[in-house]
C-alpha positions as a Markdown table, in Angstrom:
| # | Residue | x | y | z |
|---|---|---|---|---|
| 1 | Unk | -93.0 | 83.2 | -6.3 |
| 2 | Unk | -92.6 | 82.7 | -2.6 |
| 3 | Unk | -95.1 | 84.6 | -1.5 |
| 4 | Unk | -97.6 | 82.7 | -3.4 |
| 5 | Unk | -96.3 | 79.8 | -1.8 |
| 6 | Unk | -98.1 | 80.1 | 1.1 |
| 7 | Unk | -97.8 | 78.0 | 4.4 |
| 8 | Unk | -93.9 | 77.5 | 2.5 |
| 9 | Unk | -90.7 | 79.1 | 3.9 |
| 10 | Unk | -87.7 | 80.4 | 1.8 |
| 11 | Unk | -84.0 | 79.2 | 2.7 |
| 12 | Unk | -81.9 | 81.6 | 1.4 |
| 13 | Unk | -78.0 | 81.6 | 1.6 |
| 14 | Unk | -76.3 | 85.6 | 2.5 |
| 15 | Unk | -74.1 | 86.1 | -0.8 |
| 16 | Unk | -75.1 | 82.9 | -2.4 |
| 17 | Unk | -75.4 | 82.8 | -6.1 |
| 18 | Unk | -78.6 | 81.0 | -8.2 |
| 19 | Unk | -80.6 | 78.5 | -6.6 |
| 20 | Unk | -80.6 | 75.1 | -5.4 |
| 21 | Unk | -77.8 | 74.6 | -3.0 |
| 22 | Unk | -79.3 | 72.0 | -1.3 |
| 23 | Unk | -76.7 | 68.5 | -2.1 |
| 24 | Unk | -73.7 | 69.9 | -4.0 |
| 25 | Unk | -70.2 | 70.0 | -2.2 |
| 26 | Unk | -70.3 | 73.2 | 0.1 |
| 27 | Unk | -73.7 | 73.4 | 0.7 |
| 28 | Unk | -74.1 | 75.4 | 4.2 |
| 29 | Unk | -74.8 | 72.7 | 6.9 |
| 30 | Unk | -77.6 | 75.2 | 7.8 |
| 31 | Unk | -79.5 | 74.3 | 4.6 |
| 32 | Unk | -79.1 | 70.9 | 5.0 |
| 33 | Unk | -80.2 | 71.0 | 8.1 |
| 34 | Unk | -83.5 | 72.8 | 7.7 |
| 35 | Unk | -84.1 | 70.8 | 4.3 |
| 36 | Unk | -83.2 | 66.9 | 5.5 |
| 37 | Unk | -86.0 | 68.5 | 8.6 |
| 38 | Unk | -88.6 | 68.8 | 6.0 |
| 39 | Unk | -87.9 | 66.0 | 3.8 |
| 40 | Unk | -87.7 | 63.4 | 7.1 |
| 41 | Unk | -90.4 | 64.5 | 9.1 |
| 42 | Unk | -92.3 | 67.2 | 7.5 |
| 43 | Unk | -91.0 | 69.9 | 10.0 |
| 44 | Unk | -91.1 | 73.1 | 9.0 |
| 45 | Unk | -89.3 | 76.4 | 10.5 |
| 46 | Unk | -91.5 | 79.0 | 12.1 |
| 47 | Unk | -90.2 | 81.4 | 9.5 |
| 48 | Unk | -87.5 | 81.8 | 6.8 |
| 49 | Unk | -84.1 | 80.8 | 7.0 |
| 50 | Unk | -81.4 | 82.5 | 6.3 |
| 51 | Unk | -78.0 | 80.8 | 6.2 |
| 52 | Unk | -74.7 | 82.0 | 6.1 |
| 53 | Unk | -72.6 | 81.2 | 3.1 |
């Protein structure tokens, strides 16, 4: 599905489980960083991002 998302980028979480962290307790402040950046302003990162867990 992501690569048919084109101009999109993928946040993905090392040793996460599902999808959707993005809110809930624990979220990495990495994907809350990159996804507030989108939501406020539109920004989006040069490539994916991958976040810690």
């Amino acid at each position: 599905m992501h690569r048919a998302l084109h101009g999109e980028r993928l946040v993905y979480v090392r040793g996460g489980r599902g999808h959707a962290v993005y809110a809930f307790p624990g979220a990495p402040a990495c994907v809350t960083r990159t996804v507030d950046a989108h939501l406020t302003d539109g920004h989006l990162p040069r490539t994916d991002v991958t976040c810690g867990n």
